[in-house]
C-alpha positions in Angstrom: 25.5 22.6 -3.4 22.6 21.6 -5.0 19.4 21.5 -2.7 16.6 18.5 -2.4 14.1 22.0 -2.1 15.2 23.2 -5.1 14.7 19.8 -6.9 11.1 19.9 -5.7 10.2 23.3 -6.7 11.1 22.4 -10.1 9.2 19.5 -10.5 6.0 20.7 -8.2 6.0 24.7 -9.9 7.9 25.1 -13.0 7.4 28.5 -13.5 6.4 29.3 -10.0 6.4 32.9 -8.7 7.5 31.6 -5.2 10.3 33.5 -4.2 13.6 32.3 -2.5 14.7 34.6 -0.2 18.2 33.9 0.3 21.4 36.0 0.9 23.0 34.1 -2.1 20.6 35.2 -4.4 21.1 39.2 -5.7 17.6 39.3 -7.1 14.7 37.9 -6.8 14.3 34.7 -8.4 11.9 31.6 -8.7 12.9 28.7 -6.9 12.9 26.8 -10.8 15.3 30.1 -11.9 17.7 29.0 -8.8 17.4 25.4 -9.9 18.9 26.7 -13.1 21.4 28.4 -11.8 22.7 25.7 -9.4 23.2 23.1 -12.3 27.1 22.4 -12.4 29.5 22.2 -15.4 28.6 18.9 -17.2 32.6 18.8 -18.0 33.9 15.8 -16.6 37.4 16.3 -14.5 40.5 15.1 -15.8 43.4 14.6 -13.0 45.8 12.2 -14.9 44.4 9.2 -12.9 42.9 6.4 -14.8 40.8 5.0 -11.9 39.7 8.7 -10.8 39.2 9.7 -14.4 37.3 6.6 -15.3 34.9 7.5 -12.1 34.9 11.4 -12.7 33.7 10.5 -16.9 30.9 8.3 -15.6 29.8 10.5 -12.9 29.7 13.3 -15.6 27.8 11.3 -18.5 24.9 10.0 -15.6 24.7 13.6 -14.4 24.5 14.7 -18.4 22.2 11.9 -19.0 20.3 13.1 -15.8 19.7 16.9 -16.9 18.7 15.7 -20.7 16.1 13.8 -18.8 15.2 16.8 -16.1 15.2 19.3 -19.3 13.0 17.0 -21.3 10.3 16.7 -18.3 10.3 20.9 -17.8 9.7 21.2 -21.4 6.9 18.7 -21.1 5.2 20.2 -17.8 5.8 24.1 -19.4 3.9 22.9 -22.4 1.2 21.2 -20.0 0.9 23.1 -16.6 -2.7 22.3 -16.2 -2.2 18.2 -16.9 1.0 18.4 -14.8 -1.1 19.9 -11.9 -3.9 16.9 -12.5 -1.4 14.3 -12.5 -0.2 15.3 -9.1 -3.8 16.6 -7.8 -4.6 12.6 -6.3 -1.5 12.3 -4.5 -2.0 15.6 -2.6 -5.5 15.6 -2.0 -6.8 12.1 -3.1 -8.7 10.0 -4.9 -12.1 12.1 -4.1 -10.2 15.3 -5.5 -8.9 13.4 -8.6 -12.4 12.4 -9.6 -14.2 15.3 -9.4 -11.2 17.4 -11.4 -11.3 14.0 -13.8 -15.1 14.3 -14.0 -15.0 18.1 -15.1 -12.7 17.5 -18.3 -14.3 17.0 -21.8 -13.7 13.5 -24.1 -11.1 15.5 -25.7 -9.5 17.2 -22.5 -9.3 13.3 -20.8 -7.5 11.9 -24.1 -5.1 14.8 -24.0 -4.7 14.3 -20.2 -3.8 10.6 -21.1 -1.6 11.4 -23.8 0.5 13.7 -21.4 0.4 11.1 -18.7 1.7 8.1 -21.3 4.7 10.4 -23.3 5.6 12.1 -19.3 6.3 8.4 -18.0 8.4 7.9 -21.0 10.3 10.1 -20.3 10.7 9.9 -16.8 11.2 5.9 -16.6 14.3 6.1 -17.6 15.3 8.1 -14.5 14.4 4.9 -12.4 17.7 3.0 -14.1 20.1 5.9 -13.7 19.4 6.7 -10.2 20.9 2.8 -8.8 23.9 4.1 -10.9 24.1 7.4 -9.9 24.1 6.1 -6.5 26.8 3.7 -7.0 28.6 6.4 -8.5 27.9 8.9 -5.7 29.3 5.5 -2.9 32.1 5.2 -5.3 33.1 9.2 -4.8 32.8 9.5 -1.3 35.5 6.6 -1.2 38.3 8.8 -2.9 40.8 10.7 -1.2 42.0 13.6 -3.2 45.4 13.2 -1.5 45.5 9.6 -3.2 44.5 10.8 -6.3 47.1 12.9 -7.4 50.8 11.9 -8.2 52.3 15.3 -7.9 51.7 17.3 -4.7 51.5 20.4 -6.3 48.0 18.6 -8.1 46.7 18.5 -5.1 44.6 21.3 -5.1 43.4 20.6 -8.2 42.7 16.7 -7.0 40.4 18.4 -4.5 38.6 20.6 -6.4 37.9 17.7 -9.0 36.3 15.7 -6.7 34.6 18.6 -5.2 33.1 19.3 -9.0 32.4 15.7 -9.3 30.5 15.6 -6.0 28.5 18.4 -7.0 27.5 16.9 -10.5 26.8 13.5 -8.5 24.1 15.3 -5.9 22.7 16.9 -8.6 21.9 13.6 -10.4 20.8 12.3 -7.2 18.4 15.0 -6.0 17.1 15.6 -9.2 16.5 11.3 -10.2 14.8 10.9 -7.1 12.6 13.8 -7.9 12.1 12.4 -11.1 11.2 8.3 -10.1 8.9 10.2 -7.6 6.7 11.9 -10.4 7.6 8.3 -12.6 5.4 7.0 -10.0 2.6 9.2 -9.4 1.6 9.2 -13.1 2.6 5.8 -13.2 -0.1 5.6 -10.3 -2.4 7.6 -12.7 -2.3 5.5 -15.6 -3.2 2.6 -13.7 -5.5 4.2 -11.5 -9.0 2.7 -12.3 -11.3 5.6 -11.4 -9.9 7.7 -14.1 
């Protein structure tokens, strides 16, 4: 399953040389590398069921939608690890911080860090729709019985691993939106934010 540490890591250190330390992982790996890894199949199940399938196809296109959005942010933060760093910089240390690291960049420097700021919550508002759905979504799964869901008993098994796939893609899209609608806000925060 997909972890809410994991999540963070990629959004606070991209490319972080943290560690996890974990019997799971064979090699040493940075928490954003395990992220990677984590990411289930974006194949949406198929059981034969037109109310399950119709719930396992949207569960599947908000989790695709969901790790377009996630890939376009870590392609934004690679390309700008020192604005990325800024634009979080006030909510972990304050406005007094923010100022002084505002202060210290050049005309140029300040209209780049604005640029990055404006084309970063572009990107990341549109999390802040898909996570009410992906929540729906994830209420709507947890309401399914595999035992229900399949006609023949011998589909069973498969029944259970469908919604076990489909519950992975959902936390995913979960973890990782709410990730995302945080950092929507902090550099929402730090567009509006007057002393900047």
């Amino acid at each position: 399953m997909f972890s809410v540490f994991r999540a963070s890591a990629f959004a606070v250190a991209m490319s972080s040389t943290m560690v996890v330390a974990s019997s799971e992982v064979s090699q040493s790996q940075t928490d954003f590398e395990q992220f990677q890894d984590d990411r289930p199949s974006t194949t949406a199940v198929e059981l034969g069921n037109r109310e399950a399938d119709l719930t396992f196809s949207a569960i599947a296109g908000t989790y695709e939608k969901t790790v377009v959005i996630t890939d376009a942010y870590i392609e934004k933060v690679e390309a700008s690890t020192d604005y990325a760093a800024l634009a979080t910089l006030r909510e972990e240390q304050g406005d007094a911080a923010y100022d002084a690291a505002i202060e210290e960049l050049s005309a140029k420097e300040k209209k780049e860090y604005n640029e990055y700021l404006e084309s970063s919550n572009v990107i990341l508002a549109k999390s802040v729709g898909l996570l009410g759905e992906a929540a729906k979504l994830n209420a709507g799964l947890k309401d399914l019985d595999p035992k229900e869901l399949a006609a023949n008993p011998f589909k069973i098994s498969a029944a259970v691993q469908g919604v076990a796939t489909a519950a992975d893609q959902i936390t995913f899209t979960v973890d990782a939106l709410q990730v995302l609608k945080k950092y929507n806000d902090i550099y929402s925060s730090a567009l509006s934010y007057a002393g900047r």
